[in-house]
Every structure is written in C-alpha cells, then in structure tokens.
N, C-alpha and C positions, 0 to 999 in steps of 0.2 A: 504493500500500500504506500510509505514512503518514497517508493523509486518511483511508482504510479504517479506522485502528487509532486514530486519534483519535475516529473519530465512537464506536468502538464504545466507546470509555474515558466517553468522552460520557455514550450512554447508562446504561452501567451507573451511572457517579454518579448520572443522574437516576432509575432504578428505583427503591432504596427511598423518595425521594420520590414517585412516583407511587403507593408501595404506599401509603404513609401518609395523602396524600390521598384515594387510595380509600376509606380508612381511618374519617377524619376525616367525609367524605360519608355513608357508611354511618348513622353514629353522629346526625350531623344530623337524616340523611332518616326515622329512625326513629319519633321522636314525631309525625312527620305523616304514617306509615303506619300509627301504629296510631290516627291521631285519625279518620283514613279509613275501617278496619277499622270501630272501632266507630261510627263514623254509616253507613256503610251497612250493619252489620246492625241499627241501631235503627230504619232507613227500611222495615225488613220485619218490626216486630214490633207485633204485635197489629191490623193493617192491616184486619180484619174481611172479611166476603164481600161489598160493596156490596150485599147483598140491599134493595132501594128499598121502600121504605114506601108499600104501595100508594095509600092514601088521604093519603099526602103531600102540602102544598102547595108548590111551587115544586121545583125539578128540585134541587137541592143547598145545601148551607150551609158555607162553609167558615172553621171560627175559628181567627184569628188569633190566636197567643196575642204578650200585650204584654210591651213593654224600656222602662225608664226613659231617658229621653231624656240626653244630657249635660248636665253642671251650667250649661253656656253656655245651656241650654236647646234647642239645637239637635240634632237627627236624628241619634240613634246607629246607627253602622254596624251592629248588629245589627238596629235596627228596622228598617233597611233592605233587609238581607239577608229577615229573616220577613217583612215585606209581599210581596216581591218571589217568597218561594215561594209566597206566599197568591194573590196575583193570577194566575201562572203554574199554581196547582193548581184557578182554577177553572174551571168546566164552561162553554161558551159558550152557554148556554141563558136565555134572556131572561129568567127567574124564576130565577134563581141569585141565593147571595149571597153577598155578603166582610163575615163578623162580625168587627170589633175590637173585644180585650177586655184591657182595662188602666186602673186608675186612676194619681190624683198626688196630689201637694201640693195642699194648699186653693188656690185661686185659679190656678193652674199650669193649662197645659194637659195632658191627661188623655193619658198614652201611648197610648189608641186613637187618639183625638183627631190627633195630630202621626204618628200612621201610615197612619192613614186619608187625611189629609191628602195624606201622599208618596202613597199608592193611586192619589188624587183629580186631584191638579195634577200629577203629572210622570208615572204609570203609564198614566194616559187611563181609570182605571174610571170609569163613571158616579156619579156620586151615589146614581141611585137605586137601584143596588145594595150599596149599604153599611150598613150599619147597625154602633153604637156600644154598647158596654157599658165605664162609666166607674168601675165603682166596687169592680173586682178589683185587690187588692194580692201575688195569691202565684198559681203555677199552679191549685192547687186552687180556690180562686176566679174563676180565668177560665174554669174548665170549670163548678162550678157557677153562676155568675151566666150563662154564654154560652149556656146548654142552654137554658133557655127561650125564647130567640130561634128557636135552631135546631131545635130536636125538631119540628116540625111540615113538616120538607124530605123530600122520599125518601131521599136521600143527607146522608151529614156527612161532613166531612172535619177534621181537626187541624193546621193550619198553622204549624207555627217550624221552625228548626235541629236537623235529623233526631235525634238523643238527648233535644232537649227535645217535640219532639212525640211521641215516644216514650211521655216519663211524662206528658204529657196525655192521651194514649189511655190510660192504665193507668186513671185518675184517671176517665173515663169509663165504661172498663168498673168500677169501682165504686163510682161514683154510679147512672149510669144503664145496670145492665147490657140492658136492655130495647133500648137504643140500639145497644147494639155493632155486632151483626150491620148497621146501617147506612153501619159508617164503611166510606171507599174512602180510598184510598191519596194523600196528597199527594206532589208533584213535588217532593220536598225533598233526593234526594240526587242529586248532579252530581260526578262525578271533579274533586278539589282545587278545588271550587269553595269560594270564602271558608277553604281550610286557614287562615289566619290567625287567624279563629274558632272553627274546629272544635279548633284545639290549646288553647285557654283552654278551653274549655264542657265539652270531653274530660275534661278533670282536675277541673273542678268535680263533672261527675256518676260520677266516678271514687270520689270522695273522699267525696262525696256518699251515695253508695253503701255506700262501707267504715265511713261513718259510723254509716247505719242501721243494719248489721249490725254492731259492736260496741255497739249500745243495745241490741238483742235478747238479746243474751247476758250484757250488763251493763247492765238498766234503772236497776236505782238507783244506779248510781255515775257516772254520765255524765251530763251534762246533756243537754239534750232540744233535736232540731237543729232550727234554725230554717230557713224559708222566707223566704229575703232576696227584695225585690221582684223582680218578672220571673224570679224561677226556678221 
C-alpha cells in the first residue's frame, strides 16, 4: 500500500508537468503546421490541365526557378532543395528538359550555373538535358527570360519550394497566358520534407503578401516592395 501511495503522489506531481509540456509542444509544432498547411495548398494552385501542345517539340520542360548561392560561394540549401524537386519532377522521356534560371555577380558563377551543376555531378542528369538561363535576377525574370527556352515543349512544369513555384505559375499565367493550360504539376510537396525551409519562405511570402495588399489600398504612402534576388 505505501509503494501504491507513493507512486501515485509521484504521479500527480508529474501531471501538471506533462500538461505543460504538452503545452509547450503544441505551441512549437504550430509554425511548422501551418508552414505545411500552406505549401501544400500552394503545390495545388494554379497546376493547369497538362493539356500537351500538340505540335510541341520535346515531351516536357521543367524550370527551375534560381537561389543565390552563399557568400562562401558554395550551394545553398535551398538551391539544393529546388534542383532536387526539378530533377525529381521531371518526365523520363529522352526529349525532356531541366531549364535553370538565375543570374549573379559579374564574374560569379551564375545561380543556374552552380544548380545545374548539383543536377549534373551529384543528381546523374545528363548534360544534354539541361539547358541555362543566366541572366534573371527576380522570379519575374526567371519566368520571363525561361519561356522562350521552354514554350516550344508539350508540357511545362514550374520547379522550387511549393509557395515559391506557386507565384511563378501566377507570373506565367500573366505573361504567357497562352501557356497555362500546359503547365503539369511539379513533385514539390512531400510531408515535413525540408520544414526547416518551409518555416523561413512561409513568413517571407506571408509578409510578402500582406505587403502587397496594404500598397493597394495605400499606393502613395508606402513605398513600392521590392523583389530581393531568388524571390
């Protein structure tokens, strides 16, 4: 009876700690539930019908949209992560392609360049299925400089980090809404895959967002949001 009444004194001291820790977890796990929430519903927006281009040449074109490298110069974990759903999204059809599309610094290697690169020597894509666009500094520039690579595939696809290929399909359908109906769906959302980035990118185009719409409703007293490179 004494070990009975001791454990149970036990316990109860440790319940409201396990309530608090519950607690504490809850509170955690939240920002990498809704960083979740919203990449997978931005991996289903604006996905287009795959409708293929009849008189298209090669079976698919999938652009990578580019990340500025780190200042070491070396392979940012993001450029890493976007190749990786670039190569993963595309079609195994000998005429397929993997467009990278990113400029840099004068003299620098060119963020397609050093992503293309990972594609090349650690993914196994072939060469001859890559092709380079070096000279976009904002998403809007990776889609319009990338288009003319690609417009001539049956299929297109938009490859990064499910919110950011999101507003590059937007960014597509109004440049080239002619295109839309082509795009097909990239492999870009995976349960907690990379959360560590999806909780930084989350709040960028969060914020991003809440930005735009207070310039719509206050154009002249805001200043006018910039497009920092690779967003």
């Amino acid at each position: 009876m004494l070990y009975t009444g001791v454990t149970a004194t036990r316990a109860a001291r440790l319940r409201p700690w396990a309530r608090r820790l519950s607690v504490a977890v809850a509170v955690a796990s939240t920002p990498v539930v809704l960083a979740e929430a919203l990449s997978w519903v931005a991996s289903r927006q604006l996905r287009g019908d795959g409708r293929a281009h009849p008189a298209g040449r090669g079976a698919q074109a999938v652009i990578v949209l580019g990340f500025p490298s780190t200042r070491a110069g070396t392979l940012h974990p993001l450029q890493r992560w976007r190749t990786e759903i670039g190569v993963r999204s595309l079609a195994p059809d000998a005429d397929s392609l993997l467009i990278f599309t990113g400029g840099g610094p004068p003299g620098a290697v060119t963020e397609a360049q050093a992503m293309a690169g990972y594609a090349r020597d650690t993914l196994g894509v072939p060469a001859a299925k890559i092709r380079l666009e070096t000279a976009a500094r904002t998403t809007w520039e990776n889609i319009t400089f990338a288009v003319p690579i690609a417009e001539s595939a049956r299929t297109l696809t938009i490859a990064s980090d499910p919110l950011h290929a999101a507003r590059g399909r937007r960014y597509l359908h109004r440049l080239r809404p002619d295109l839309a109906d082509r795009l097909v769906p990239a492999d870009d959302y995976q349960v907690l895959d990379h959360w560590w980035l999806k909780l930084p990118i989350a709040g960028y185009e969060l914020a991003r967002a809440a930005l735009r719409a207070a310039q719509r409703h206050a154009p002249a007293t805001l200043p006018k949001a910039h497009r920092p490179r690779g967003s």
